[in-house]
C-alpha positions in Angstrom: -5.9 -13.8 -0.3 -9.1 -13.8 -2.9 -10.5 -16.5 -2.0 -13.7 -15.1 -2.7 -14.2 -15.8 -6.2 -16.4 -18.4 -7.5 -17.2 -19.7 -11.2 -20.4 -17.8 -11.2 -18.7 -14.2 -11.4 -21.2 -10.8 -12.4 -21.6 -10.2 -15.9 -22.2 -7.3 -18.0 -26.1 -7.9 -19.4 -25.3 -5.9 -22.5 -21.9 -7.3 -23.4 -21.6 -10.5 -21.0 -18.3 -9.5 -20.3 -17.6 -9.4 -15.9 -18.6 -6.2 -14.7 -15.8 -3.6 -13.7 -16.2 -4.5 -10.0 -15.0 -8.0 -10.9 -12.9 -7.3 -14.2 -10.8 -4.7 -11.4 -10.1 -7.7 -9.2 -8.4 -9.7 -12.1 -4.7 -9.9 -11.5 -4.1 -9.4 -15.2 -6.1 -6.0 -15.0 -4.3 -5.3 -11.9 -0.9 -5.2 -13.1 -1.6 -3.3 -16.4 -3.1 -0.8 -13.5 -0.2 -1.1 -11.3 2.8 -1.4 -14.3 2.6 2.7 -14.2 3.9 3.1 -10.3 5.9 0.4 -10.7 8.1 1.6 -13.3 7.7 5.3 -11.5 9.2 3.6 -8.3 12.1 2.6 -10.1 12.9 5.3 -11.8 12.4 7.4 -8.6 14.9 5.2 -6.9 18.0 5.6 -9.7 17.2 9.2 -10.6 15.9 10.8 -7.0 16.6 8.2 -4.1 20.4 7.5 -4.7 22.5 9.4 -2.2 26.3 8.9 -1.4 25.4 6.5 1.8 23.1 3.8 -0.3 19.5 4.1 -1.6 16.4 5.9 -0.1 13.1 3.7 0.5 10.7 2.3 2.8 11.2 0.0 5.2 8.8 -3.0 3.3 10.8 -2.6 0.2 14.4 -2.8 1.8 12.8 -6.2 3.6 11.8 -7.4 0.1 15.5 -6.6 -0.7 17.3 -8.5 2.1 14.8 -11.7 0.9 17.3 -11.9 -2.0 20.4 -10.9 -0.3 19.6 -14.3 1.4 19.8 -16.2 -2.1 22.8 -14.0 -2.9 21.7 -11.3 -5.0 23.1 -7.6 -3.4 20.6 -5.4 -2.8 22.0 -2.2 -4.5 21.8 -4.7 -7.3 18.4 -5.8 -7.0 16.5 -2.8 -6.6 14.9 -3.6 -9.4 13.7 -6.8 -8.5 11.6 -5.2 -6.4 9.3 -4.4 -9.0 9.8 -7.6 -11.0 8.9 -9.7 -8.1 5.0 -7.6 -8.3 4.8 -8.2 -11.3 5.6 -11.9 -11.4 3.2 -12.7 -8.7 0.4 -10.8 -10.6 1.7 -12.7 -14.2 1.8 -16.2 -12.0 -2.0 -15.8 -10.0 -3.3 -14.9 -13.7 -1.8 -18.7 -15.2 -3.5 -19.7 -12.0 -6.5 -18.7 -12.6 -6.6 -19.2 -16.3 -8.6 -16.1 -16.6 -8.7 -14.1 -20.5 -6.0 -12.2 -21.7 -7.9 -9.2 -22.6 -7.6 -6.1 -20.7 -10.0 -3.6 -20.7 -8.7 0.2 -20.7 -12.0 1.7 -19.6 -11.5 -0.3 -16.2 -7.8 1.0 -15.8 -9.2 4.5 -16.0 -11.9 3.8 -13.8 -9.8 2.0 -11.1 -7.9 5.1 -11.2 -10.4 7.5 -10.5 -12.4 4.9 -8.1 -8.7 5.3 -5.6 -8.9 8.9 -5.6 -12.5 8.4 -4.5 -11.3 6.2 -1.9 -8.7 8.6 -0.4 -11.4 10.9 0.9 -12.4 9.1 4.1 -8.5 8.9 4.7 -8.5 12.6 4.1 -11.1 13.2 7.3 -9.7 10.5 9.5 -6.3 12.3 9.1 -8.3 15.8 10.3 -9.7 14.4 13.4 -6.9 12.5 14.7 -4.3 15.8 13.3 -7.2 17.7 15.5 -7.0 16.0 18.5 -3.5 15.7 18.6 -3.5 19.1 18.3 -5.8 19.6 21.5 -3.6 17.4 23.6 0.1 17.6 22.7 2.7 19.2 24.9 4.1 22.7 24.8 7.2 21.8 22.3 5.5 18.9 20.9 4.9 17.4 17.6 1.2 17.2 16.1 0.0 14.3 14.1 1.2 16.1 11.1 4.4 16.6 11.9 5.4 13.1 13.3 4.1 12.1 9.8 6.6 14.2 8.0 9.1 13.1 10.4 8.5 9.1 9.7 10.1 7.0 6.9 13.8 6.4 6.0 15.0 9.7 6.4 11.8 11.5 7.3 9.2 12.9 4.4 10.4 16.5 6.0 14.0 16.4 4.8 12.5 15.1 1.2 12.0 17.1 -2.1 9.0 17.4 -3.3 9.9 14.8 -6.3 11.4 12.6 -3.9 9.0 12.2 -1.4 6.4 11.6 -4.3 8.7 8.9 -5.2 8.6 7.4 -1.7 5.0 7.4 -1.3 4.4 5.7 -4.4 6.8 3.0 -2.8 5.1 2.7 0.0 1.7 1.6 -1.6 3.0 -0.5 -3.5 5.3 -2.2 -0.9 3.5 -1.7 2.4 0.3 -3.1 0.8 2.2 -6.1 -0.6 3.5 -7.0 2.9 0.9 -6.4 5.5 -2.0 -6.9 3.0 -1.3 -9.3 0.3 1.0 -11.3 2.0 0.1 -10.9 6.1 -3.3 -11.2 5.4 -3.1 -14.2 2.8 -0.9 -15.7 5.5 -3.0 -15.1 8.7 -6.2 -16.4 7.0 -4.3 -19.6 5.9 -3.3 -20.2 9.0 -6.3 -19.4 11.1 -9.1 -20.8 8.2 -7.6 -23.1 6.2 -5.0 -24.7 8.9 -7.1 -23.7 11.8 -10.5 -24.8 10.8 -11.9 -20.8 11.7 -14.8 -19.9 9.9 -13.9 -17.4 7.2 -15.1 -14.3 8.7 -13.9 -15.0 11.9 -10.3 -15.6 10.2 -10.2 -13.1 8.4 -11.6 -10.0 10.8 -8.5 -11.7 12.7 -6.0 -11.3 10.1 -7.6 -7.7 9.5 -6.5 -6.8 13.0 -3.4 -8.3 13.3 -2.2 -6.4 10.0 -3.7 -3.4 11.0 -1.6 -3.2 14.3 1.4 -4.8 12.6 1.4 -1.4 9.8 1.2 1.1 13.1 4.1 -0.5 14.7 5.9 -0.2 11.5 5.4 3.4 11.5 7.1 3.3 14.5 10.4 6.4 14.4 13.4 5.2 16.3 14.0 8.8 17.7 10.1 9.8 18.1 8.5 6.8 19.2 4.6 6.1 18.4 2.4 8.7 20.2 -1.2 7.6 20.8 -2.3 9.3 18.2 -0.2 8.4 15.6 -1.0 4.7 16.5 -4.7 5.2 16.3 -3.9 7.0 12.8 -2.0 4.4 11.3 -3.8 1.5 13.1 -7.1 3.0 11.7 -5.8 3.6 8.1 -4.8 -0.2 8.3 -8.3 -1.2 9.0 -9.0 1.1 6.2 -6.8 -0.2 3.7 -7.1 -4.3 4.9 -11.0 -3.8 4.0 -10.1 -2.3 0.6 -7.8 -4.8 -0.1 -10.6 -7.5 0.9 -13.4 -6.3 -1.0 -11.8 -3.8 -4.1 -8.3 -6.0 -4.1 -4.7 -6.0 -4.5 -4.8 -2.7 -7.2 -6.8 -0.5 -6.1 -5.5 -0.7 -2.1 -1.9 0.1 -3.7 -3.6 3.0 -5.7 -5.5 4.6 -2.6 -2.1 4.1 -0.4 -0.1 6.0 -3.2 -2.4 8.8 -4.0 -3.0 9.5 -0.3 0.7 9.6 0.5 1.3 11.8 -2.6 -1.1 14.2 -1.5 0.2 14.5 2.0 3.6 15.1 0.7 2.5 17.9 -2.0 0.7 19.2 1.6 3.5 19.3 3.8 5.9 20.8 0.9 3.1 24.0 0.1 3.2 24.2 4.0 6.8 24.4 4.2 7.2 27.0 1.5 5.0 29.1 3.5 
């Protein structure tokens, strides 16, 4: 959903070129920004994530998968469409909007260092929920941390640290295409443009919905989803939803990716203590 641009977009008064706040929104710019993780995924996946019993990866990106088992394609075979199916909804919203083919490198670089930025308030909502759950679990319990390590296909925990690098740049890139570019986009067609909601309305709806949608998802089959990993991850989809509404589709992927980088380079220092 960016259905908030109009014909009258900021310009640069030096240059008249769109300023980088709009020029970072443009799908074009987005997957030059994106193209990077998309082709580390991959790789990750034939060189770190292929085990005896099948391939390693999130729960979004398998979904994507069985979407072209259904038209026939095997799934082992299509991991890389995967990746090709970002990239051809980026390449196909650009012919939509008819937008320039110029991209500007300046604006890669700073979208890059504007999602680091962007992982700090993550950073300090992860310390005061890891905190309380800290204060309140069980004798024998997990924290917050730990149920983190312990979520995903096969658990970050049992990971490498290449590996679960690999898997965290999957999940921004794959979470944040299902619960944000398409659940959103979705929700705010059906409640605004179907439904007759007023925008906001519609879309603080389709914020919510996503938001509880991604902590269910993080749901483990043995562990179950403690309160305060459903706060965490219900929180972080608020997060990341009003990201991906006001800073778009690139740099929500990029915050997603760096943050779960980070928390895996964290748990693997901590384990090697």
């Amino acid at each position: 959903m960016d259905k908030q641009a109009t014909n009258r977009q900021p310009v640069s008064a030096e240059t008249g070129e769109p300023s980088y706040w709009t020029a970072s929104r443009k799908p074009l710019q987005i997957l030059v920004f994106l193209l990077p993780l998309i082709i580390l995924y991959e790789l990750g996946l034939v060189l770190l994530l292929r085990t005896e019993s099948g391939i390693i990866t999130n729960k979004a990106h398998e979904s994507l998968l069985r979407f072209f088992v259904a038209f026939g394609v095997n799934a082992t075979g299509g991991l890389f469409l995967g990746g090709i199916a970002i990239v051809v909804v980026l390449f196909i919203w650009h012919l939509l909007t008819k937008d320039s083919w110029r991209v500007e490198l300046e604006t890669t670089g700073l979208m890059g260092l504007e999602s680091i930025v962007l992982i700090l308030p993550l950073l300090v909502l992860g310390r005061i929920v890891r905190q309380t759950a800290i204060m309140t679990q069980a004798p024998g319990g997990h924290d917050l941390f730990e149920l983190m390590a312990l979520s995903g296909p096969t658990g970050l925990a049992d990971l490498g640290l290449w590996s679960g690098m690999a898997i965290s740049v999957g999940a921004g890139l794959y979470e944040e295409l299902l619960f944000r570019m398409m659940m959103i986009a979705a929700l705010h067609t059906l409640l605004v443009d179907l439904g007759r909601m007023p925008h906001r309305l519609g879309a603080g709806i389709a914020l919510v919905v996503s938001s509880i949608a991604f902590a269910l998802y993080h749901r483990d089959p043995a562990l179950g989803l403690s309160m305060q990993k459903f706060v965490f991850y219900f929180l972080a989809g608020l997060y990341f939803g009003v990201i991906y509404l006001i800073r778009g589709f690139g740099i929500v992927v990029a915050v997603h990716a760096f943050y779960d980088i980070l928390t895996v380079a964290v748990m693997q220092e901590q384990a090697s203590v």
